[in-house]
N, C-alpha and C positions, 0 to 999 in steps of 0.2 A: 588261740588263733594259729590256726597253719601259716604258713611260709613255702615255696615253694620258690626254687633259684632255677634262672634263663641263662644260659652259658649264649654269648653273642661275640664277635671279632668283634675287637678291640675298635675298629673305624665305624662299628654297628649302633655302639652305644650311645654318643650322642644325637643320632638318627631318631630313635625309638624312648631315648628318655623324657623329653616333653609330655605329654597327658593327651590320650587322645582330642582333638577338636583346635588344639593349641593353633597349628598350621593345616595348611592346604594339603600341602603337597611331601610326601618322603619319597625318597629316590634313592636308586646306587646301581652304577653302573660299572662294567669290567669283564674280566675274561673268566674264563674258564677256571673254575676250581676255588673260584672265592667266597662259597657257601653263601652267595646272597639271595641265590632264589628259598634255599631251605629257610635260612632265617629271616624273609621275609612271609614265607609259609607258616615258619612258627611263632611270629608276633600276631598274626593275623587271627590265629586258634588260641593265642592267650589273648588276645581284646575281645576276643567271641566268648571267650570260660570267663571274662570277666562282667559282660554285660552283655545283655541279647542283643543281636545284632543281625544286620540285614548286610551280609558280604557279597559283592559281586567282585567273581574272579573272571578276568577276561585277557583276550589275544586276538591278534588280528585274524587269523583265519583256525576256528576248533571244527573238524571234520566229524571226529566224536569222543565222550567224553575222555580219552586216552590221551589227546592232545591236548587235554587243558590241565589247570593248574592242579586238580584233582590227585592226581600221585604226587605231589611234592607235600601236598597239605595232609593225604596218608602218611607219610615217611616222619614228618613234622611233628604229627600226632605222637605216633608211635614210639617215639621218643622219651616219653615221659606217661609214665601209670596214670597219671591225673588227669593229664588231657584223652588218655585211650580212655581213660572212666566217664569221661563227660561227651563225647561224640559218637554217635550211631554213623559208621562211618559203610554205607552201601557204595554198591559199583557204580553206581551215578549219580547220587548224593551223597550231603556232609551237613549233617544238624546234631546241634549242641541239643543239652535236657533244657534248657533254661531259653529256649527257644532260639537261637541264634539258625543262621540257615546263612550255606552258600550256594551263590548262583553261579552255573556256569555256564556263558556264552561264547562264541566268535564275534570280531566287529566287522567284519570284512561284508558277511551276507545278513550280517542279524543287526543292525544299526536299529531296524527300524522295533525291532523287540526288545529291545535296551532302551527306546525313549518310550515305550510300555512300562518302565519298571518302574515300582515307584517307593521310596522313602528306603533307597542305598545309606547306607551307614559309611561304609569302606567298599571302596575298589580299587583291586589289586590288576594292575595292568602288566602280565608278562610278556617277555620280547618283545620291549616297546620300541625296537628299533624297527620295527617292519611296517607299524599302526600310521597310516598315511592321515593326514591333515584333516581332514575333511572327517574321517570319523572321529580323530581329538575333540574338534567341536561340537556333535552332536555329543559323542559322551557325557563331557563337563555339562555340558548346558541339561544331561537330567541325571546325575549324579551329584551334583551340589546343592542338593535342596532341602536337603536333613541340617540342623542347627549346627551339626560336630563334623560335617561329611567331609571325608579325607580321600584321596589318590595317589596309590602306591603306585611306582614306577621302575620295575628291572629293566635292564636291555644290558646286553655284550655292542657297545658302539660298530659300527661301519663305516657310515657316513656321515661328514660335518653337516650334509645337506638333507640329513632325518631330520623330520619335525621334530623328534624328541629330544634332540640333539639341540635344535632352535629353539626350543619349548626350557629346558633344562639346563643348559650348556651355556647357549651363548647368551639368550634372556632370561635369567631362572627368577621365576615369580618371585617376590619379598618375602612371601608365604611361605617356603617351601626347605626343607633341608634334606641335600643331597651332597652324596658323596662316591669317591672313586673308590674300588675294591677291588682288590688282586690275589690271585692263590699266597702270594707272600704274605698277606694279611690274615692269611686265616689259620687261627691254630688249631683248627682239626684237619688241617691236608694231610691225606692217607696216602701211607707212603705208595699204595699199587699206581694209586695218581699222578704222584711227582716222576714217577720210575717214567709213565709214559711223557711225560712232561718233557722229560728231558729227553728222550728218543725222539719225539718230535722236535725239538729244538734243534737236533743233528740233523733231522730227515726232512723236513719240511723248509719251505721258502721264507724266507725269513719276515716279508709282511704279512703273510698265511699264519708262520705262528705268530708272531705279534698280535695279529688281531686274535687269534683263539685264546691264548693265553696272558697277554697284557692288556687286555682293553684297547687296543689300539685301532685306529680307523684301517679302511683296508685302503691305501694307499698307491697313487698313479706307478709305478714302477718305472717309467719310461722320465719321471720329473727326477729322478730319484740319483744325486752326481753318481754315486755308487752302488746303482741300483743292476742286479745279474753278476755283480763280482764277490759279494760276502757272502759270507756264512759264518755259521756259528757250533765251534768246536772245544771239547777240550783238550791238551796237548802238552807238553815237556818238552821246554827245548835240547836240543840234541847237539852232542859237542861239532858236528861237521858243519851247522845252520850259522850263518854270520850275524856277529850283534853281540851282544846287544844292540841298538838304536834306541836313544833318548830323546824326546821332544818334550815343551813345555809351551804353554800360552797364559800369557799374564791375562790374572781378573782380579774385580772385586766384590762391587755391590752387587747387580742383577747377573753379570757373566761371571764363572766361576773359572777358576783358578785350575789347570787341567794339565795335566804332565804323563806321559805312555811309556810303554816298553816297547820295541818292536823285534823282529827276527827276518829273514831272510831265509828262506831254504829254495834255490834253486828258483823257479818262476812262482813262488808263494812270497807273500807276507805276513804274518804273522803277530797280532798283537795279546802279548803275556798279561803287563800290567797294565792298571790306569790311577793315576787320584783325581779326583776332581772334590776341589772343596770353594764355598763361597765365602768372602768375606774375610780371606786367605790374608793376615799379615807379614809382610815380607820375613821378620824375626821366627816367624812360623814355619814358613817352608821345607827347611830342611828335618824339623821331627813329623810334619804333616808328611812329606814327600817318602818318611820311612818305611811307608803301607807296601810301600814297591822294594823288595829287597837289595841292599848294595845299593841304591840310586846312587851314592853319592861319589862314588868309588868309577864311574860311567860320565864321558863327554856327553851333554843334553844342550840340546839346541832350543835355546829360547826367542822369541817374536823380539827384533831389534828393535824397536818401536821406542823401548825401555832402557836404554841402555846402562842408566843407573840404577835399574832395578839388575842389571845382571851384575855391574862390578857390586852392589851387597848382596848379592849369591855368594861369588866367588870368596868371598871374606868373612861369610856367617853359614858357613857347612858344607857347601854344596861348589868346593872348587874348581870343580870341570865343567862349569857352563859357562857358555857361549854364546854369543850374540850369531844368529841364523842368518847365512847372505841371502838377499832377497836383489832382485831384478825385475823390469818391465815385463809385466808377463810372469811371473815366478808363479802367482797361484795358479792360473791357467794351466801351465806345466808342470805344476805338482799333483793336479788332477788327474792329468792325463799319464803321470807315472803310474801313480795307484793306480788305476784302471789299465794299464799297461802288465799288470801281475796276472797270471792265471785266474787266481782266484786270492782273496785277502778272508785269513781266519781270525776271527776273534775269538778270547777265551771267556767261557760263559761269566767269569768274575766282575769282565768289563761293563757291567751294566749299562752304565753311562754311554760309554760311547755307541753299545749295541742301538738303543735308545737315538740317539744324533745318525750311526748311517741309515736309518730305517728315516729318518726326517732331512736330515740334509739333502737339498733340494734347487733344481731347477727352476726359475718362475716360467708360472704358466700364464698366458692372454687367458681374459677372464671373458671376452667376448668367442673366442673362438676355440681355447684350450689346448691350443699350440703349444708343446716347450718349447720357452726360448732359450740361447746359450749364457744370460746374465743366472748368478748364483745367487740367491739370497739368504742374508748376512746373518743367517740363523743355527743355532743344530752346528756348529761348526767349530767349538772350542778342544773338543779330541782332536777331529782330523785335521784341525789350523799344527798343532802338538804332529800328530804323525807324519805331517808333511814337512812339519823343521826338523824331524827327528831321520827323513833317509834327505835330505836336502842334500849333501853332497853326492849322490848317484842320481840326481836329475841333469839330463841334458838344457841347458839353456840355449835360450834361441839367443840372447846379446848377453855382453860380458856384465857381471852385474853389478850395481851400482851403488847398493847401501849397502849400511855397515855388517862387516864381520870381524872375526875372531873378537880382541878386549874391547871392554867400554874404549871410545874415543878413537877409534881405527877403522879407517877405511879400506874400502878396495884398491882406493888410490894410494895408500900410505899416509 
């Protein structure tokens, strides 16, 4: 007996290891470069080599067959001598010897030729981000009528307010097992790939790339506290740039534990380092905090909240921290420093906090979709960190009033 091995990213394989009919629904969704449409093309041609099968590939609008799933499931193929041997693969069909056959439609103009079709095995639904509600329904309801009958589902996210999104996301069937995937997960990202990767990551907007390349919805810009001032750069601080600037914000269970570098050059700011760790034990801090070079050797302004979390700083590694003065108003006007910068860079390292300014966030009326000026208490454990980290070059509007410098000392003495 032959043997024949399926090379799949690591977040692929328990998607595809269940046995056909097991579940409903497989999904995975994400950006750019995370090979899920191939290897949802190439599990699709190994359940076809494995038993005949009736495949409907589909997308909300195929013009002709160029648009549809048709090239991915050739490249698929082609990958492996076995599968090129068992697929007569024309320019607008795909049939296995063993009789398998793929169908390919649009759902946008063809709904009503899709509930013509009958005893689908597998449908693979590409760019389900686009597939409006109303053809969801008619699909399912004639694609679930085979004993084993499954629905694949790709999409790169946009919107929380896709069906697929409501469908997957926020209510995902019992049935169904779905996962997130990112070029980071895949280990056949080609390097010509990453090279542009990162040139967009310099050149493009920063929720522009996010959505191409993180999976990321494409988000309000205008809700966004620091939305029009970042960017995303790499960079070496330079001996004329002031700072360092240390910040820290205590966490534990669900908030995580988040400490920056910052720099100054002229109307820039600048962030070098970040950690962010959950579940962070105090005894912990200072060899977790060591990802950032010298931290310890650097004044870091920690959230006064804790104040005998900072005097066991001061006495278990990390002697130069400090309880951060806060005042009425102090976040307000810490917002409005950062934003008061030309422009604020991040170093591509900081994942995390790239991740929080792209979400830290204005609330919006849900009736009307106004921003309003209330912040919500989300996405905001880096920049809570970079804003006790330049805290002493913010203008205060009143003199302020909780605790700074050692545990047990006021502003009043």
């Amino acid at each position: 007996m032959t043997t024949a091995q399926v090379r799949l990213p690591e977040k692929l394989v328990p998607i595809f290891s269940p046995p056909r009919g097991s579940v409903q629904y497989r999904a995975a969704f994400g950006g750019r470069g995370s090979s899920k449409s191939v290897s949802f093309a190439l599990m699709a041609a190994v359940w076809g080599y494995a038993e005949p099968l009736r495949i409907l590939a589909t997308r909300d609008i195929q013009v002709s067959i160029k648009e549809s799933f048709h090239a991915e499931l050739k490249g698929a193929i082609e990958m492996h001598d076995w599968l090129a041997g068992h697929y007569d693969v024309g320019v607008d069909y795909l049939r296995g010897r063993n009789g398998t056959e793929f169908i390919f439609r649009g759902l946008r103009h063809g709904v009503t030729t899709i509930k013509s079709l009958a005893k689908i095995d597998l449908t693979v639904v590409e760019e389900a981000e686009d597939v409006p509600e109303s053809s969801w329904l008619a699909l399912e309801a004639t694609v679930f009528r085979q004993p084993k009958s499954e629905l694949w589902a790709i999409w790169n996210p946009r919107s929380p307010e896709s069906s697929v999104n409501k469908r997957m996301r926020q209510a995902p069937p019992p049935n169904a097992l779905i996962t997130e995937i990112n070029w980071q997960d895949n280990p056949f990202f080609p390097k010509g790939l990453d090279d542009l990767r990162r040139r967009e990551q310099e050149r493009l907007d920063p929720n522009t790339y996010a959505h191409i390349w993180e999976g990321a919805y494409l988000t309000n810009s205008d809700a966004q506290v620091l939305g029009g001032k970042w960017r995303i750069a790499e960079f070496e601080p330079q001996p004329n740039w002031d700072g360092p600037y240390q910040g820290g914000d205590f966490g534990f269970a669900q908030d995580p534990t988040a400490a920056v570098r910052c720099w100054v050059n002229s109307d820039t700011l600048l962030v070098s380092h970040e950690c962010f760790k959950q579940r962070l034990e105090l005894d912990d801090y200072a060899s977790a905090l060591a990802i950032i070079p010298e931290f310890e050797r650097y004044v870091t302004r920690w959230d006064n909240a804790r104040p005998e979390n900072i005097s066991h700083l001061t006495r278990h590694g990390l002697p130069r921290s400090q309880a951060v003065a806060k005042w009425p108003g102090s976040l307000e006007d810490g917002i409005a420093f950062l934003r008061s910068f030309k422009e604020i860079v991040i170093h591509p390292r900081c994942v995390n906090l790239i991740r929080e300014a792209r979400l830290y966030s204005h609330k919006v009326d849900k009736k009307t979709n106004d921003v309003l000026p209330d912040i919500v208490d989300a996405h905001n454990h880096g920049w809570d960190a970079v804003r006790y980290a330049v805290t002493p070059m913010i203008k205060r509007r009143t003199s302020p009033t909780a605790i700074v410098g050692t545990w047990g000392r006021t502003a009043n003495g």
